[in-house]
N, C-alpha and C positions, 0 to 999 in steps of 0.2 A: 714243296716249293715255297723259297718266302715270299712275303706277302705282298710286300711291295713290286717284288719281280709279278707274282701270279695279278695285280691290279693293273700294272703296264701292260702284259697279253693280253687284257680280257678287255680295256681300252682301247689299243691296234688293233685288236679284231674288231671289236665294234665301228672304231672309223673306216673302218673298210668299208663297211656294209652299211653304213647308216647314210640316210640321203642327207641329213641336214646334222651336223657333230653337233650333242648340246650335253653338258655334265651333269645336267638335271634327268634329261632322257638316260643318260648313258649309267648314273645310277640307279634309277629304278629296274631295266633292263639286267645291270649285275644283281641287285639283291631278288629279282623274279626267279633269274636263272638258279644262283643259289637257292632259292626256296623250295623250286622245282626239283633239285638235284637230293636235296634231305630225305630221308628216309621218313615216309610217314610215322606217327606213334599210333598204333593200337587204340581205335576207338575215336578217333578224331572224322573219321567217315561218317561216323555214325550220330557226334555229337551234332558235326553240321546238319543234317538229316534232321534230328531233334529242331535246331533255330530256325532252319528252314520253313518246317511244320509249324513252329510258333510265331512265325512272322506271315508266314500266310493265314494261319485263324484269326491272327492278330487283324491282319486286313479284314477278312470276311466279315470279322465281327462289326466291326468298323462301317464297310458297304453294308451290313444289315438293318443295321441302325437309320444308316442315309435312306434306306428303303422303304423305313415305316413311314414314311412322310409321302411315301410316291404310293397310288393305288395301284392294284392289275399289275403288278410288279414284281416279279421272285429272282432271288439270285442267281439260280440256277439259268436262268431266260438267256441274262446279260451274256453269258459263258458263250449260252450257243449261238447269241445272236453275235458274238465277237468271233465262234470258230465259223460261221456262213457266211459271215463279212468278209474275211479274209479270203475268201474263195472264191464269193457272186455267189454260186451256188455250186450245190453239194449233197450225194446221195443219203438218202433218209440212212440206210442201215448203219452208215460211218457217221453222221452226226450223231445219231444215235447211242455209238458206241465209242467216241471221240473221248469220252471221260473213261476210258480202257477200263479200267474195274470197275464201274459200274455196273449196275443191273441191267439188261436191254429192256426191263418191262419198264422203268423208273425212266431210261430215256422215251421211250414211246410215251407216257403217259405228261412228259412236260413236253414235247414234241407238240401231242394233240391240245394238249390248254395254251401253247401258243397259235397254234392254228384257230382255235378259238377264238381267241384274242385280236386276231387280226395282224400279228407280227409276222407271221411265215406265211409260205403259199408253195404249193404242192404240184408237181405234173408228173405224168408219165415219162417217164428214160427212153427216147427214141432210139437208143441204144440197147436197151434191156426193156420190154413193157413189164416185166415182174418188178423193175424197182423203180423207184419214184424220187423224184430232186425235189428237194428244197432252196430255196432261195428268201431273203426279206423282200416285206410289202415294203411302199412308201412309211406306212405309219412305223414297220419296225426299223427303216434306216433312222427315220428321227428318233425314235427311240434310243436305239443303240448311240449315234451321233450324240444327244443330250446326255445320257450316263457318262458315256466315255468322255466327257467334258469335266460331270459331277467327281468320277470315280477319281480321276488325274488331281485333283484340286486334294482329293482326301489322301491319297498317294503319297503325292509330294509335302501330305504333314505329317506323314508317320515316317518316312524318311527322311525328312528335314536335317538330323542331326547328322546323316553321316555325309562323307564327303562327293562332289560330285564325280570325280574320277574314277572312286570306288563303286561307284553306283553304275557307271558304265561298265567297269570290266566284269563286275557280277553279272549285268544283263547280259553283255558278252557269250563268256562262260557258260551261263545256265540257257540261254539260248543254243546252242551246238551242242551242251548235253543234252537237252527236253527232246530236240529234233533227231539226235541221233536212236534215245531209247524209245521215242512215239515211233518211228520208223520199224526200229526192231520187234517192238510190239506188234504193230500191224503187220509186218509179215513174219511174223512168229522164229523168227530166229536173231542169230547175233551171242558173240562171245557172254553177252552180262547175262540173257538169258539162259544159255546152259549153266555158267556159273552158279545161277540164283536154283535155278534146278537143283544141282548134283549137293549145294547148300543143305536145302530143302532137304534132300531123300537123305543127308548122312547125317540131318539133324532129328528124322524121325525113326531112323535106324537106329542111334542113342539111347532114345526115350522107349525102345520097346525093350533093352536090357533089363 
């Protein structure tokens, strides 16, 4: 199709369906769809995977730093007092086990040095008496409230340079994939799981040739 034909269809379509016509919107919208439509290259899954890893250590390293200034304090803490925050509260065995590869002994053991501490607090499951909820004290809502205050300020200097709009659709993005494959994790299926499986068994089937 030429090209200027195939940009007038892909323009009518788009004011069909767009609430408000704008050529700013309506190119962005052709070069996504185009982007979308391209055949990935070999290895680009993987290198993002790579940035991704480095932009998150990049942070951590960053919050660890912020951290040596704060006592009673470990990074690990912030995690979970942000995954029981979001909840109210939440069974010890799933926070626990909330960082999915993790160890469960490594979660119990920062589990009870917050209970220590006075950030968590612990009851019987009126539902289950074998398991036990978790929930923040006072002291850990202030807690978690003041980091997520500090941690946002450190954030928004390590992304500084890139743009605001791209920073949203990445959070977008990796929001609906984190929640898709945390999901599939916890109930132990889902198409990426077998994939990663059948991976797995034809990559060690290789290595015993």
């Amino acid at each position: 199709m030429d090209p200027v034909i195939q940009l007038i269809s892909a323009w009518q379509e788009y004011a069909q369906h767009a609430d408000k016509v704008s050529v700013k919107d309506f190119c962005q919208a052709f070069l996504s769809k185009k982007r979308r439509s391209a055949p990935a290259e070999k290895g680009n899954d993987l290198n993002l995977a790579k940035q991704l890893g480095k932009a998150n250590s990049l942070v951590k390293a960053y919050f660890k730093i912020a951290l040596r200034q704060i006592s009673d304090m470990e990074l690990e803490w912030y995690y979970f007092l942000d995954a029981i925050a979001a909840t109210g509260e939440i069974r010890k065995n799933d926070i626990v086990s909330f960082r999915l590869l993790g160890e469960p002994t490594t979660g119990i053991d920062i589990i009870n040095r917050m209970l220590k501490a006075g950030l968590i607090a612990e009851r019987v499951d009126p539902d289950d008496k074998r398991a036990r909820l978790i929930k923040l004290t006072p002291k850990g809502k202030h807690r978690h409230h003041q980091l997520g205050g500090l941690f946002d300020e450190i954030a928004a200097e390590v992304f500084r340079a890139m743009d605001t709009e791209v920073k949203i659709k990445m959070e977008t993005a990796l929001t609906k994939l984190t929640d898709e494959h945390s999901a599939a994790i916890k109930n132990k299926k889902g198409k990426a799981l077998d994939s990663i499986e059948e991976s797995v068994k034809k990559f060690t089937r290789e290595l015993k040739r």
